[in-house]
N, C-alpha and C positions, 0 to 999 in steps of 0.2 A: 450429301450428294446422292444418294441412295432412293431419296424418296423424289429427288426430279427427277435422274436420269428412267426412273418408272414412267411406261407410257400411261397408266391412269393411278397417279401419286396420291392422290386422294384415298384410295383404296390398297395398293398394293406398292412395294417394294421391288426393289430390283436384288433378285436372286440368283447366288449367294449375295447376304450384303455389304457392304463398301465397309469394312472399320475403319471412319477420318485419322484413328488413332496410330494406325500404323507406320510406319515408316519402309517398310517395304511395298515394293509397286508390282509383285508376283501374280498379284490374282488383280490387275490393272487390264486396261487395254486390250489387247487381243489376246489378252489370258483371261480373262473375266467372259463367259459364256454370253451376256446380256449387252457388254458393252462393246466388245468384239463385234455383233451385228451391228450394232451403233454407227462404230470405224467403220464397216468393211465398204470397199467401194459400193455404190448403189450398184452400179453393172455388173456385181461377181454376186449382188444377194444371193438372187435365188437361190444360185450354186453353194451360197458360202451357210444357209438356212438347212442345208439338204443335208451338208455333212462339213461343219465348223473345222473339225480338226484338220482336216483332211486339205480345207483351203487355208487357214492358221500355217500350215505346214508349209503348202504352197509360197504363201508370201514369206515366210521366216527364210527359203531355200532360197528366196527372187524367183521364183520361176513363174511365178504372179506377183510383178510391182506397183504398189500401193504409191501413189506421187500424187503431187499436191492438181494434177488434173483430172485426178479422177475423186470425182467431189464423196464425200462421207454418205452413208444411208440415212443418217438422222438430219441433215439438211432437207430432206425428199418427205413430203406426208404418208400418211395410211396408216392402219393401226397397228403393225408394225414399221415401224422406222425406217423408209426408203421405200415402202412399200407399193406405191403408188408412182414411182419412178419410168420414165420412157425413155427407153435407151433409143426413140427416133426423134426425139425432143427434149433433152436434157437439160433446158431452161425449166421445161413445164416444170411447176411444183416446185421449184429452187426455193430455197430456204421459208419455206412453210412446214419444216418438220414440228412436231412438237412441242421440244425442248427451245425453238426460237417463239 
C-alpha cells in the first residue's frame, strides 16, 4: 500500500510507512499525515496542507463534515493530490488523480 499511495512510487514511499502487518488502524486515514491529505475534501486542501491538525481536529469535532459529497483530494490531479482542484468547476480534473 505504501509504495502506491506515494505520488512518485517508483522513487519514494509514503511517510511514515504503512506496516500491512498490523492490525491496528491508528496511524490510518486521517491519522496518517500523507494519507489524511489524500481523504481530506479537495475544497478544505489548501486549508487542511496549511495546518492538518488543526483541520483533523475540525472534522473529528463535526465542525467541518467530510460526506460522501465532498469528493477526496486524491480523485483531483497535481502533484500533490487534489492539487489541481477548482472549487468553480468541480467536475474539472474528476477522477484523474494518480492513484486512478
Amino acid at each position: 500500500m505504501g509504495s502506491y499511495a506515494a505520488p512518485n512510487f517508483d522513487k519514494d514511499i509514503v511517510r511514515p510507512p504503512i506496516n500491512d502487518n498490523s492490525k491496528s488502524h491508528a496511524k490510518m486515514g486521517f491519522n496518517h499525515v500523507q494519507l489524511g491529505k489524500m481523504l481530506c475534501p479537495a475544497k478544505y486542501l489548501t486549508d487542511y496542507i496549511k495546518d492538518p491538525h488543526g483541520m483533523k481536529s475540525k472534522f473529528d469535532s463535526g465542525s467541518l463534515k467530510v460526506t460522501a459529497a465532498l469528493w477526496p483530494a486524491y480523485l483531483y490531479p497535481g502533484d500533490i493530490a487534489g492539487e489541481d482542484f477548482d472549487s468553480k468547476d468541480i467536475l474539472e480534473g474528476l477522477f484523474r488523480g494518480y492513484l486512478l
